[in-house]
C-alpha positions in Angstrom: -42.0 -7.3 -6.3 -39.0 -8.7 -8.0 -36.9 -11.4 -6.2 -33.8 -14.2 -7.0 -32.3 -16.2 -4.7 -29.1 -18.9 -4.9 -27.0 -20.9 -3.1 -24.1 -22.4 -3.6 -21.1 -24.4 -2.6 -17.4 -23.5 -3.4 -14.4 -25.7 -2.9 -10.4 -24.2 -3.5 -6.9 -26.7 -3.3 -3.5 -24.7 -3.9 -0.4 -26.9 -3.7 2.9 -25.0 -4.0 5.9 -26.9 -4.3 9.1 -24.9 -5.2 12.9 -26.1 -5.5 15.6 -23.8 -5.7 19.8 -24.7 -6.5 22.4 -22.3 -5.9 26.4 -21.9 -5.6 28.8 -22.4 -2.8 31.7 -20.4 -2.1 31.5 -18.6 -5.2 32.0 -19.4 -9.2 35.6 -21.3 -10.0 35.1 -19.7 -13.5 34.3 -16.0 -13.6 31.2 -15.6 -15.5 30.2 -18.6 -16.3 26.5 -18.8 -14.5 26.2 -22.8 -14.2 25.6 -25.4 -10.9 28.9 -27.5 -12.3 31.3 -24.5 -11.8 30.4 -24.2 -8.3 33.5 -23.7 -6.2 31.9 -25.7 -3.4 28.8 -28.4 -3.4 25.7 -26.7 -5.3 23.3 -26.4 -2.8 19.1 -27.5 -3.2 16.8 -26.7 -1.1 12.6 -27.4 -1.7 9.8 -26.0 0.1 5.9 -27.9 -0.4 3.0 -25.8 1.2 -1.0 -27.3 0.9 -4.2 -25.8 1.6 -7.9 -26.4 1.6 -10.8 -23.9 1.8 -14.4 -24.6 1.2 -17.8 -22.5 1.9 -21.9 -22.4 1.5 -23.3 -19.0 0.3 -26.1 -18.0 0.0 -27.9 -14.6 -2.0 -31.4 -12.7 -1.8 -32.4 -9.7 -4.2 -35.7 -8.6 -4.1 -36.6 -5.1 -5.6 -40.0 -3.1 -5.2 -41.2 -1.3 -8.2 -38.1 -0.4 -10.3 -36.8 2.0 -7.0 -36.2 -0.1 -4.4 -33.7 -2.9 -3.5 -32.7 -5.0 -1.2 -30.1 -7.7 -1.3 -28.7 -9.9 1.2 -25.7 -12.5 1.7 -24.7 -14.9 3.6 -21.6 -17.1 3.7 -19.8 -20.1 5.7 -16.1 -20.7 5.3 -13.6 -23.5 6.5 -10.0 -22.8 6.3 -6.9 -25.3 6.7 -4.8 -22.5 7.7 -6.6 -21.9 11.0 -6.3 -24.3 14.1 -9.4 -26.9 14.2 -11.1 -25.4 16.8 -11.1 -21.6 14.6 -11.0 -23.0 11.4 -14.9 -21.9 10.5 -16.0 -18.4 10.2 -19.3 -17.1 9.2 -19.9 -13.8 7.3 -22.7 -11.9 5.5 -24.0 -8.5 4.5 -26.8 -6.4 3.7 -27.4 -3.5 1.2 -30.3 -1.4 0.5 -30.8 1.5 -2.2 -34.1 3.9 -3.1 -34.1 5.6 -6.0 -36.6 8.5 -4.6 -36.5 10.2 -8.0 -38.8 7.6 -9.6 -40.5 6.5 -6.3 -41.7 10.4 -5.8 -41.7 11.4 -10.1 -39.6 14.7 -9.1 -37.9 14.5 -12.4 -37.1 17.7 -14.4 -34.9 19.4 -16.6 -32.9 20.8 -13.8 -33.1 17.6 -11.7 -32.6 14.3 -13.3 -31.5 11.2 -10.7 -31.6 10.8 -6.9 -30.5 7.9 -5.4 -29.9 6.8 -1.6 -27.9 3.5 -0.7 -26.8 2.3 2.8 -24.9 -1.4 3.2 -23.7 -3.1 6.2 -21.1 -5.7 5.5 -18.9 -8.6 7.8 -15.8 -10.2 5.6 -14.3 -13.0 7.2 -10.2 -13.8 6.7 -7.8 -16.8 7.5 -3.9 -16.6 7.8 -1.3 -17.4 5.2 -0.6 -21.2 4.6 0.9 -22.8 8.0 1.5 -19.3 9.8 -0.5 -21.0 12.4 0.6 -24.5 12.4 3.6 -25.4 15.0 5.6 -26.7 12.3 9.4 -27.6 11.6 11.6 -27.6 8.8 13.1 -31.1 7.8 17.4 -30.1 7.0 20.0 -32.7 7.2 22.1 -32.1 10.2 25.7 -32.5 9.7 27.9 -35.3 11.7 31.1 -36.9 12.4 29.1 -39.8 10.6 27.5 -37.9 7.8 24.4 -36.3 7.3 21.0 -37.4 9.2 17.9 -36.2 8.6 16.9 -33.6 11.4 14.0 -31.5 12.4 14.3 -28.0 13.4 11.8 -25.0 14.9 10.8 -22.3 12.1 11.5 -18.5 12.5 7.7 -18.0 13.4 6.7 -19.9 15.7 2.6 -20.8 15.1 -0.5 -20.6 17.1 -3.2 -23.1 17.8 -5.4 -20.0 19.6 -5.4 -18.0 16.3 -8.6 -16.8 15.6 -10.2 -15.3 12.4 -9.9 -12.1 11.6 -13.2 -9.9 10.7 -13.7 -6.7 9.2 -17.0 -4.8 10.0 -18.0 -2.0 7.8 -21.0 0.4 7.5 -21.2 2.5 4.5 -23.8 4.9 3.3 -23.8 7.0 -0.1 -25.6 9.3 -2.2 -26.0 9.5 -6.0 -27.1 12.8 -8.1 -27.5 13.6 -11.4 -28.9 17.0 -12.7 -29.1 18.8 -16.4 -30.8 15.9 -18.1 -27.8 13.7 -16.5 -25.0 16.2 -17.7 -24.0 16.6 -14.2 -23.4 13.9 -11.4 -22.5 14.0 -8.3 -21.8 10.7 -5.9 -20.9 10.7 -2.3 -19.8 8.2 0.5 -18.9 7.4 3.6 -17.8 4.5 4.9 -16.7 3.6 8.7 -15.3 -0.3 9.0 -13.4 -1.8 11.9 -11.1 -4.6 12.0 -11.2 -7.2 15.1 -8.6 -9.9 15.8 -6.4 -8.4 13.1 -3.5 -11.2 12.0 -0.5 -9.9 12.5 3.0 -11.1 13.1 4.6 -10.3 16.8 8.9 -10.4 17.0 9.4 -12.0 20.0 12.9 -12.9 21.9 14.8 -14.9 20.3 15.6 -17.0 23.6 11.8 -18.1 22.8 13.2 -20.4 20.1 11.7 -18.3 17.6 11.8 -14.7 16.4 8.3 -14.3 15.8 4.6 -15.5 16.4 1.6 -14.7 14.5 -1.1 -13.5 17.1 -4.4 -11.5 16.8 -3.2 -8.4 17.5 -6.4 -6.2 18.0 -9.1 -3.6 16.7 -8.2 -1.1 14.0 -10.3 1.1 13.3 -11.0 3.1 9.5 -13.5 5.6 8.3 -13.2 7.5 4.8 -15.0 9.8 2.8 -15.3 9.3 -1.6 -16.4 12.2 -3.6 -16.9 12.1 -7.3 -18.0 15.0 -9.9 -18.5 14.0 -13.2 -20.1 15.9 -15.7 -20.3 17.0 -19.7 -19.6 21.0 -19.8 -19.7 20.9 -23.4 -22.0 18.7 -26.0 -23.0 19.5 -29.8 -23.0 17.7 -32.9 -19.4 17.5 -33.7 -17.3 17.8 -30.3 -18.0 16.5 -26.7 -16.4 16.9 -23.5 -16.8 14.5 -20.5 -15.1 14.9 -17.5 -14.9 13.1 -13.9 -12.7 14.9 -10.8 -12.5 11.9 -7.6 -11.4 12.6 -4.4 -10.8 10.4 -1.1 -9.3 10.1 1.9 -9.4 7.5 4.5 -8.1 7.5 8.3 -6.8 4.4 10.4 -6.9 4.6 14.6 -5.3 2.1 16.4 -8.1 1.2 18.7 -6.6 -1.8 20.9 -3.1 -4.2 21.0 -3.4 -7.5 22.5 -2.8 -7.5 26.2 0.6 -6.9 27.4 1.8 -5.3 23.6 2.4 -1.5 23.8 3.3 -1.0 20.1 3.8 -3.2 16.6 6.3 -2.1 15.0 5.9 -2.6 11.2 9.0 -1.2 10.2 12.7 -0.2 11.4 16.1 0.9 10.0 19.4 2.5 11.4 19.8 0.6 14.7 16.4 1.2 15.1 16.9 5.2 15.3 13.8 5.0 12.9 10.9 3.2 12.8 7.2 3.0 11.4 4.6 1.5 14.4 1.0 1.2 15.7 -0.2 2.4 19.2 -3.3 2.6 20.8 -5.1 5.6 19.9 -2.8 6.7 17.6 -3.1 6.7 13.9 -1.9 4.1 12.1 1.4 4.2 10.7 3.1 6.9 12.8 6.9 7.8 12.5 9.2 8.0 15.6 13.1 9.1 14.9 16.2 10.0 17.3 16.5 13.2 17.4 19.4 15.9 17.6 20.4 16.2 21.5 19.4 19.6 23.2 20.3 21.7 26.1 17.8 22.9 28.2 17.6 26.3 26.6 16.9 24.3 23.1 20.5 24.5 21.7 21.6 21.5 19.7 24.3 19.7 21.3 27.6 19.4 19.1 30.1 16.4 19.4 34.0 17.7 20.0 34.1 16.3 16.4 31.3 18.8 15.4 28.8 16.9 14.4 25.3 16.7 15.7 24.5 14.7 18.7 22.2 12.0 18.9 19.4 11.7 21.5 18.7 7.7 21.8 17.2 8.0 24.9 13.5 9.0 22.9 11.9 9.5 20.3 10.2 12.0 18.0 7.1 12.3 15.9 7.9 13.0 12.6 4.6 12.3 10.3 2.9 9.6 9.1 2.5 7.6 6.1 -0.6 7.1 5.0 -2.2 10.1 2.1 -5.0 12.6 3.6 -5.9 13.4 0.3 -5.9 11.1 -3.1 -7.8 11.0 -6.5 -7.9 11.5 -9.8 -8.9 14.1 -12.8 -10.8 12.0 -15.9 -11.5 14.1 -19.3 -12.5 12.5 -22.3 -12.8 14.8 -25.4 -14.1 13.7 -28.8 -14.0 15.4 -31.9 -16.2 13.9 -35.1 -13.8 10.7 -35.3 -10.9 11.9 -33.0 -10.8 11.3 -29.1 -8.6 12.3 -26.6 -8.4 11.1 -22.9 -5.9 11.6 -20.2 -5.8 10.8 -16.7 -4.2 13.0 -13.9 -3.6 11.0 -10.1 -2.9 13.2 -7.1 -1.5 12.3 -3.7 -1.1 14.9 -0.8 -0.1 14.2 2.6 1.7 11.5 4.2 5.6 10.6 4.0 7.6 8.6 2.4 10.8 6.5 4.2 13.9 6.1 2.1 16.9 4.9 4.1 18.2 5.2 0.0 17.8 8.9 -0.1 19.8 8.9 3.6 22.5 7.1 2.0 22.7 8.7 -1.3 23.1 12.1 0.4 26.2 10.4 2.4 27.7 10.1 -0.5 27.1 13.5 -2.0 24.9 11.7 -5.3 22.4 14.4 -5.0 21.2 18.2 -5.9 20.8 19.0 -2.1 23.9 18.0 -1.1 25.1 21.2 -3.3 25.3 23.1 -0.5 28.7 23.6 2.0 30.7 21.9 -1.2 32.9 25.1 -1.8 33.7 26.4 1.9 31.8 23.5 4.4 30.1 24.5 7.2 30.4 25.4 10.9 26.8 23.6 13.1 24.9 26.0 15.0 24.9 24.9 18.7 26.9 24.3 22.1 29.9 22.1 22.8 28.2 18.8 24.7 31.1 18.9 26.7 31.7 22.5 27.4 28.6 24.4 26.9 30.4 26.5 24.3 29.3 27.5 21.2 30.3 25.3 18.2 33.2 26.7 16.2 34.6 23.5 14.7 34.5 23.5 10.9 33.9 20.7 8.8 34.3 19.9 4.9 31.5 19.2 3.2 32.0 15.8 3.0 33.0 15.5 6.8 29.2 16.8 7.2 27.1 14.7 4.9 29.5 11.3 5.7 28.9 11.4 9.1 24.9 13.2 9.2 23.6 11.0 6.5 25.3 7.6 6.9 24.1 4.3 8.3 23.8 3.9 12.0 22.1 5.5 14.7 24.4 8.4 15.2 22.9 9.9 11.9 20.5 12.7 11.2 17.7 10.6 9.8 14.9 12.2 10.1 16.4 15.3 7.9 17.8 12.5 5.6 15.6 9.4 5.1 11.5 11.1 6.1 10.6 13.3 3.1 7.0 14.6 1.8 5.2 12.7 -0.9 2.9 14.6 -2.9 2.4 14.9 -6.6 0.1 15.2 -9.7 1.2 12.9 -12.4 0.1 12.5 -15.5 -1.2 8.4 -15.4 -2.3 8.0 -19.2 -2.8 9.4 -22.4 -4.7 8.0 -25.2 -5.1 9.6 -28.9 -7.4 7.5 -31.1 -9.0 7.9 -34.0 -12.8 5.7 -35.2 -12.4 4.7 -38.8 -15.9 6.0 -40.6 -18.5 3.7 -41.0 -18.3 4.0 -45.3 -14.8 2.3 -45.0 -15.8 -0.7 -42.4 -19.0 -1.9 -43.8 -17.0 -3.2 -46.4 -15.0 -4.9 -44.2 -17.9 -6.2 -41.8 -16.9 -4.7 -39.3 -18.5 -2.0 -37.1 -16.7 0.8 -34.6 -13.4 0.3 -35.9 -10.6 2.4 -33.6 -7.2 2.6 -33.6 -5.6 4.6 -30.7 -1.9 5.5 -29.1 -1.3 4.8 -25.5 0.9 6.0 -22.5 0.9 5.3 -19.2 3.1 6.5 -16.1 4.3 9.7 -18.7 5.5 12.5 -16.3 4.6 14.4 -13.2 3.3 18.1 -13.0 4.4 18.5 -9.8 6.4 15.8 -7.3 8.2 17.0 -3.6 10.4 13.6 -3.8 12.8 14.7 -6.3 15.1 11.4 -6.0 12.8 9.0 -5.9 9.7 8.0 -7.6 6.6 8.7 -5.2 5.1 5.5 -6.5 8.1 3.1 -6.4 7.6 0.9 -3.1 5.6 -2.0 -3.7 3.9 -4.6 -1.5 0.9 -5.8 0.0 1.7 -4.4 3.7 -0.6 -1.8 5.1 3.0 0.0 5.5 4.6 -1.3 2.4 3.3 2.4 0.2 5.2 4.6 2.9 9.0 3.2 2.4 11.4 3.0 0.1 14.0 -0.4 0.7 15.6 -0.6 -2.9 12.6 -0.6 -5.2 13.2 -0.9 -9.2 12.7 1.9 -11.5 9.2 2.7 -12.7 8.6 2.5 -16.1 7.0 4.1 -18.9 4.7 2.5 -21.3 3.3 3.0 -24.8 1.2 0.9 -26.6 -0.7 0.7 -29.3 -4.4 -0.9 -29.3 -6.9 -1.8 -32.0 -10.9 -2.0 -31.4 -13.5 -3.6 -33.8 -16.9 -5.5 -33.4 -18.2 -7.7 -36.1 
């Protein structure tokens, strides 16, 4: 038996304190970017957040004979951000793996690694610095007498119930290597649940706030990682490695807090859109207004004739999250010359771009080409009369009024597209200087190399819009599109030595 074991005692203060100055009323001076040529009293404002966490861990490892391990943790964390009475949550985990290859000797030349791991894990988390507290913001209040100091309720609200939130997850894999370890294979599957998830709640704003953070429920997550890697070709002066990864991973709304139906992340349009989380439903699901119908199916058509609106329900209209992502490796060397590249693919899910809505209002884009030269008659019935449609409208009549902001617009044809693609992530070309030339220099594995990152996609279905352009740390944040910058390409150029 092999065995280690440690403990420890961790300790982390953050202080933020932030102050920001602006203009009032505009610039007197166009152009001239300063406090001093405000056109009313510069404005400061500062903000000052604090926080405290500290924990005992603990490890074990003990392995059996070179094949078989077991390791354990164990770990006890306070938190400042969480009432008094919550502010403690314990966590821990516990992994096993058997390399039944060398515990059985079934090596050969057709069979060269077999490997077995199973873990069951707890992770503990706290809120974000005084989401919790019932705290107020100090502002000077404005009288016939001057300014006073004055307190005054945040947005959110707080919660001295808030509880931690903990993730549960069970995961099990394989690993396998044949051909003298020229061919791998590595599976898993993992299957975690999330209790007493932190979330924030809107709430009325005759509350006195807008929002309050609350444990919102279970959600629930199982996913399945697959990975080939292998080395087709191998001789003296050229090698070939290459690794193809795929995933997928599925969220299920399993429960809400009591007396909340839905959470809705996200909504746009006089809410005739919006992004949300019900129980039993996957996570993430789309709802929009759709056209208005007769009971034979017709679309209904305004005496204007333009589509009518249904606000009265919604529709499904996808989901966000990917069923499919992953990733092609290859690595190719040459005597002194190597070549990688990395290929990232994404199928399923949707993408949200009240952008794209807009930009098609205003005719910006390829597939507003169409109607431009003779416009377009709807197909449907008068809403008034029954009738079928016959009023004709110009082609920007149509796309002003479908694509445009509000709720009377078409948006799920507008702002709910596809997202999949294979792009091209990086590209490297480098080349080892020989040994003969170094050793003179003292140095050993000198390589040069060219780099590029983010360089083109093979194959995209968002043509406006870069698949990859929302950012954020929001389970819904990959899925919309609210004015993100432009993506970038990179090259570089790198340099490698030991000495």
């Amino acid at each position: 038996f092999d065995y280690s074991a440690s403990v420890g005692f961790q300790s982390r203060s953050e202080r933020y304190d932030d102050q920001s100055s602006s203009t009032a009323g505009g610039l007197v001076t166009e152009n001239w970017f300063s406090l001093s040529n405000s056109y009313a009293q510069a404005t400061t404002s500062n903000s000052r957040k604090e926080m405290l966490k500290y924990a005992y861990f603990g490890s074990l490892n003990i392995g059996y004979k070179g094949f078989a391990y077991l390791d354990g943790t164990y770990r006890s964390e306070y938190s400042s951000t969480l009432p008094s009475s919550n502010n403690n949550y314990r966590y821990g985990s516990v992994s096993g793996s058997f390399i039944f290859s060398d515990a059985f000797d079934i090596k050969s030349d057709k069979f060269s690694y077999g490997k077995l791991r199973a873990s069951y894990g707890t992770v503990g988390n706290d809120a974000a610095i005084y989401e919790a507290n019932i705290a107020y913001n100090q502002n000077p209040l404005l009288t016939i007498n001057g300014a006073v100091p004055s307190l005054t309720y945040r947005n959110n609200y707080g919660n001295l119930n808030l509880r931690p939130e903990r993730k549960y997850e069970v995961e099990v894999g394989m690993e396998l290597k044949f051909l003298k370890n020229r061919l791998g294979l590595d599976v898993s599957y993992c299957n975690n649940y999330i209790d007493d998830q932190i979330l924030g709640l809107t709430t009325p704003a005759s509350t006195g706030a807008t929002s309050q953070i609350l444990n919102i429920g279970k959600i629930a997550n199982n996913g399945l990682e697959l990975s080939i890697n292998g080395t087709p070709i191998q001789n003296e002066n050229f090698t070939w490695n290459s690794r193809l990864n795929y995933s997928f991973n599925k969220s299920t709304v399993k429960t809400l807090a009591p007396g909340v139906e839905e959470l809705v992340f996200y909504s746009a349009d006089e809410n005739s859109l919006k992004i949300t989380a019900k129980e039993g439903e996957k996570l993430g699901n789309i709802y929009v207004y759709d056209i208005a119908k007769d009971q034979n199916g017709n679309n209904l058509i305004s005496d204007d004739g333009l589509y009518v609106i249904d606000k009265t329900k919604y529709k499904y209209a996808g989901n966000i999250m990917p069923k499919a992502i992953g990733g092609w490796t290859n690595t190719f060397t040459y005597k002194n010359f190597m070549l990688d590249f990395t290929a990232d693919y994404r199928f399923g899910g949707k993408m949200v771009s009240e952008n794209l809505k807009y930009g098609m209002s205003a005719g910006l884009y390829e597939n507003t080409l169409p109607y431009r030269e003779n416009g377009v008659t709807l197909q449907g019935v008068n809403a008034n009369t029954g009738k079928a449609n016959d009023v004709h409208l110009s082609a920007a009549e149509y796309y002003m009024n479908t694509f445009g902001w509000g709720a009377d617009s078409w948006t799920e044809k507008g702002a709910v597209y596809d997202n999949n693609f294979i792009k091209l992530r990086e590209l490297s070309i480098g080349y080892r200087i020989p040994d003969s030339f170094t050793k003179r220099l003292k140095i050993n594995n000198l390589k040069v190399s060219l780099l590029g990152r983010n360089l083109f996609y093979f194959y995209r279905t968002l043509k406006n819009l870069d698949p990859e352009a929302p950012v954020g740390n929001k389970r819904w944040a990959q899925g919309v599109d609210v004015g993100s910058s432009a993506v970038t390409r990179r090259f570089g150029f790198s340099l490698n030595a030991n000495f």
